[in-house]
Backbone as CSV, one residue per row, in Angstrom:
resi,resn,N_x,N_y,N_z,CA_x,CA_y,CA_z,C_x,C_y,C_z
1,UNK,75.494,186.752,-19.499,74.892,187.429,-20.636,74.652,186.390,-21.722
2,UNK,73.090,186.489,-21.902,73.101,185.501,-23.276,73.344,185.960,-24.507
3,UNK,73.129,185.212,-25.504,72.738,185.488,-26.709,71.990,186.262,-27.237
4,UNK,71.253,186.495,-26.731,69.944,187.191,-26.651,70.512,188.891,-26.821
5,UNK,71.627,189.186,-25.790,71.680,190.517,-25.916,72.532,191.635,-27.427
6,UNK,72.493,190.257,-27.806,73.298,190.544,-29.234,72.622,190.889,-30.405
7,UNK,71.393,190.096,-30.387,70.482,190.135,-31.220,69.299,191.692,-31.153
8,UNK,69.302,191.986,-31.963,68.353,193.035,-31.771,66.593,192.853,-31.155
9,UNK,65.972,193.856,-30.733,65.036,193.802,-29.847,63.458,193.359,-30.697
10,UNK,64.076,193.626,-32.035,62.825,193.993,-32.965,62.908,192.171,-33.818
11,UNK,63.881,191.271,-33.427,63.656,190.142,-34.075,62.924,189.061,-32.575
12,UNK,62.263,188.571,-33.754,61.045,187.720,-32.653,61.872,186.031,-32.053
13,UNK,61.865,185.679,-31.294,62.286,184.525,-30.686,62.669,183.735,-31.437
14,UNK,61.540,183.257,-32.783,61.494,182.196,-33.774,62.484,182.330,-34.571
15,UNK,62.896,183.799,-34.526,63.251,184.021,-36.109,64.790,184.178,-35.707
16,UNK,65.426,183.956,-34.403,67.124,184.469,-34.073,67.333,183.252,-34.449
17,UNK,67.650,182.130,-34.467,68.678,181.335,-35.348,68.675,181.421,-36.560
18,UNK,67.872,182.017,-37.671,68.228,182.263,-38.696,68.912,183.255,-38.932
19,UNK,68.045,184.703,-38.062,68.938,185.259,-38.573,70.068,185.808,-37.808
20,UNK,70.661,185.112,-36.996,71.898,184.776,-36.223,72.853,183.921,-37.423
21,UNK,72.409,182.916,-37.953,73.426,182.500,-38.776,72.889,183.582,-39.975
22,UNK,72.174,184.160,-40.502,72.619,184.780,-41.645,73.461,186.084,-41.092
23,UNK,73.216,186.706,-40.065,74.510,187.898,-39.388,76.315,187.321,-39.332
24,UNK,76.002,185.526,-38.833,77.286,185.431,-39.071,78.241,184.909,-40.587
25,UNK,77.119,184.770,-41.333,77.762,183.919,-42.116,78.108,185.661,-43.448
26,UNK,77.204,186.317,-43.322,77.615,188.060,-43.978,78.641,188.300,-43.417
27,UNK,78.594,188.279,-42.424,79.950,188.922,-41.450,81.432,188.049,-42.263
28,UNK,81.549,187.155,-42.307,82.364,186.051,-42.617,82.829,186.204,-43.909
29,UNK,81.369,186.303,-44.527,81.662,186.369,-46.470,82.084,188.059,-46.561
30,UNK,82.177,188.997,-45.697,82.257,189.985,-45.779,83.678,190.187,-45.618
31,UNK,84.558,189.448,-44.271,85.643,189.314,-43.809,86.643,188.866,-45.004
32,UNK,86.315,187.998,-45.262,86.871,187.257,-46.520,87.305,187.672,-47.800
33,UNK,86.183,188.140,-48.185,86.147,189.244,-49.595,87.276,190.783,-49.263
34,UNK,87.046,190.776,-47.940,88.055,192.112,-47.746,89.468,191.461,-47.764
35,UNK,89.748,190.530,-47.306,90.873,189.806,-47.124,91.577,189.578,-48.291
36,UNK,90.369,189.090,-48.901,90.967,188.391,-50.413,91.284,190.326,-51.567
37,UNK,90.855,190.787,-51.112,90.994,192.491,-51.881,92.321,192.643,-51.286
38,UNK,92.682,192.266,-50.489,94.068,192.852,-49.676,95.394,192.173,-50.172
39,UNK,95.530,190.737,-50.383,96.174,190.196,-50.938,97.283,190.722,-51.728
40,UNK,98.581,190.802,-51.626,99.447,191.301,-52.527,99.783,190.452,-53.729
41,UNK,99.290,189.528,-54.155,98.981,188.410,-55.291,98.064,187.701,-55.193
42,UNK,97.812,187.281,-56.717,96.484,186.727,-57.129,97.115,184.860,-57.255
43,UNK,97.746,184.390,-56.215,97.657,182.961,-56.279,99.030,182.855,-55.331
44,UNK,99.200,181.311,-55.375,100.289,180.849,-54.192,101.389,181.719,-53.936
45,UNK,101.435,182.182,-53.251,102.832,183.117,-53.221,104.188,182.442,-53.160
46,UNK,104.915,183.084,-54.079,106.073,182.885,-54.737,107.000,181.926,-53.726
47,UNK,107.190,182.377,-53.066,108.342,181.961,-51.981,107.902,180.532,-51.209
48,UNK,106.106,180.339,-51.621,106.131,179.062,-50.973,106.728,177.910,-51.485
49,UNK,107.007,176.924,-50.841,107.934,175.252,-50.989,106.697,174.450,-51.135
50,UNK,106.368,173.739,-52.280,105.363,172.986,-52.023,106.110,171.323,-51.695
51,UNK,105.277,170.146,-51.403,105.799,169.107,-51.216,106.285,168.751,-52.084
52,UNK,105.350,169.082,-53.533,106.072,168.593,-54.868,107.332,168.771,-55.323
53,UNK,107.641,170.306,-54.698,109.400,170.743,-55.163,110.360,169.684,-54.252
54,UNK,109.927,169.526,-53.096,110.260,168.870,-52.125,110.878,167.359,-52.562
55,UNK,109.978,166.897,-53.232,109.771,165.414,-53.968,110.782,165.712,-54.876
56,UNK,110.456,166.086,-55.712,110.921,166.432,-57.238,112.072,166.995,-57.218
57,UNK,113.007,167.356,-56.170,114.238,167.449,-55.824,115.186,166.261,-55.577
58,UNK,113.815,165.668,-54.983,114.703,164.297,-54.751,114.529,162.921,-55.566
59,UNK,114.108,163.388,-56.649,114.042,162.670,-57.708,112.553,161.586,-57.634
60,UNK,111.881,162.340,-57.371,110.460,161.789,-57.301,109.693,161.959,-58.566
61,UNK,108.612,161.137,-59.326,107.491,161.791,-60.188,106.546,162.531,-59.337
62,UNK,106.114,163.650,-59.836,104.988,164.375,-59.252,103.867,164.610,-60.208
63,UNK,102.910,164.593,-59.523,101.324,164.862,-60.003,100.542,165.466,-59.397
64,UNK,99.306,166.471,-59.741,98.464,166.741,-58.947,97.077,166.680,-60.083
65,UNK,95.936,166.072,-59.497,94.881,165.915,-59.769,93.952,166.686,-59.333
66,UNK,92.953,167.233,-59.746,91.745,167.425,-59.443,91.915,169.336,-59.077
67,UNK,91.564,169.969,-58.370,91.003,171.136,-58.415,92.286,171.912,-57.721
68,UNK,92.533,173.176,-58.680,93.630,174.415,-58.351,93.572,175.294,-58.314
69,UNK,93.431,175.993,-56.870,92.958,177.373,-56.463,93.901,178.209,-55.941
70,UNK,95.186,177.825,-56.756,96.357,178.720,-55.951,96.945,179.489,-57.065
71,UNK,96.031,179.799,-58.227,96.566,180.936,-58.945,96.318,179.691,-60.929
72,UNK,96.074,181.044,-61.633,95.817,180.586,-63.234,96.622,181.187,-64.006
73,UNK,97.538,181.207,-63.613,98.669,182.388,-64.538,100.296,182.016,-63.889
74,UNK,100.900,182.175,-64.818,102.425,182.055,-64.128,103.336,182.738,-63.551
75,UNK,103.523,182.832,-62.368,104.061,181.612,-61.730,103.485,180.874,-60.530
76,UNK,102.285,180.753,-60.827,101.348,180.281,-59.890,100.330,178.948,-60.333
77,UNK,101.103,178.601,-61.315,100.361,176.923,-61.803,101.221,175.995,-61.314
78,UNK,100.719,174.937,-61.405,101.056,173.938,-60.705,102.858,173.646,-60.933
79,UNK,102.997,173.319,-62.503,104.119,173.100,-63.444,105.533,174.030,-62.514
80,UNK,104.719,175.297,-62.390,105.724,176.391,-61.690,106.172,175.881,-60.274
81,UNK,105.570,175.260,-59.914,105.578,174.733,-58.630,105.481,173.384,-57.419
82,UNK,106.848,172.721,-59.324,106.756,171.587,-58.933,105.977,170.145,-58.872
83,UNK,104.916,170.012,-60.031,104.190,168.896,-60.352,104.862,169.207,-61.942
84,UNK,105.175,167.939,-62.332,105.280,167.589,-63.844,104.005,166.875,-64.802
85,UNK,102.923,166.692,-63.940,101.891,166.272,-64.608,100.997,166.481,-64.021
86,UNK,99.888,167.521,-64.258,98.758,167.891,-63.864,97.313,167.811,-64.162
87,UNK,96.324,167.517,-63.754,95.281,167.212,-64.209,94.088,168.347,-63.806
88,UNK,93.340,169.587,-64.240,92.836,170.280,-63.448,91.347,169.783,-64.158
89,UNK,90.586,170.182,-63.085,88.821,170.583,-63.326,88.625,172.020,-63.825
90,UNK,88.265,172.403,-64.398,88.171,173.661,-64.527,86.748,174.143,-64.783
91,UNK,86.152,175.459,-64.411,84.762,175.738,-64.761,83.700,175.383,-65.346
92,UNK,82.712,174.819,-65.164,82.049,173.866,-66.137,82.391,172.782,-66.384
93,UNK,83.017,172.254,-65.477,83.614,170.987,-65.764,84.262,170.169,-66.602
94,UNK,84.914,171.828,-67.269,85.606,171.064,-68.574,86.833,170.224,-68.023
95,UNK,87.672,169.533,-68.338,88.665,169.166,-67.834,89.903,169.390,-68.793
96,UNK,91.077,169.489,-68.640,92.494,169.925,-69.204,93.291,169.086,-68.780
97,UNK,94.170,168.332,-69.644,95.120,167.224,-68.810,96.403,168.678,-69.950
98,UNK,97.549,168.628,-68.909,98.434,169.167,-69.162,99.523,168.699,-69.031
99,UNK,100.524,167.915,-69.829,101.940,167.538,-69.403,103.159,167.884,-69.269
100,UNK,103.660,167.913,-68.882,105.155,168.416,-68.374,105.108,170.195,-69.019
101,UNK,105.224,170.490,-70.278,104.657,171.933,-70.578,104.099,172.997,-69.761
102,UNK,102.972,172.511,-69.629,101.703,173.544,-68.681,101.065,174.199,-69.579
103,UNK,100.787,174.922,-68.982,99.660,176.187,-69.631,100.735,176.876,-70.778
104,UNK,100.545,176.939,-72.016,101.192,178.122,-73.260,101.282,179.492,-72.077
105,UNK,102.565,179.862,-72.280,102.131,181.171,-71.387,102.303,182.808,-72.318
């Protein structure tokens, strides 16, 4: 069975790899968005160990640079989770250097 039988009867030869990747890539952004609705928190979950706590237990400096998608609120910034000096990108490219503190909460 090819490919072919997946695709509906009414799209023309030319036109199934497009819209084969636009069926899968909806499907995907669709999967995702439901996933991300399901979530019982809005960033790293609590209980995870990052390397930084890891480090920083053992008497390491920690840092993290550049882009943070594991939560904007506490206890899900970096500071919470083990970096003492953070550097984020944030929307528009503003940038925020934050030290040992963090975010005012």
């Amino acid at each position: 069975m090819g490919i072919r039988a997946f695709i509906p009867d009414d799209i023309p030869e030319e036109e199934i790899d497009e819209k084969l990747t636009k069926m899968i890539s909806d499907s995907i952004r669709d999967a995702v968005k439901y996933k991300i609705s399901t979530l019982p928190v809005e960033g790293i979950l609590p209980d995870e160990i990052t390397i930084a706590e890891v480090l920083r237990a053992r008497s390491y400096k920690t840092a993290m640079f550049g882009k943070w998608h594991l939560g904007d609120k506490s206890p899900h910034l970096p500071n919470d989770k083990g970096f003492e000096y953070f550097t984020v990108c944030c929307i528009l490219t503003i940038c925020i250097r934050i030290i040992f503190g963090g975010i005012k909460k």
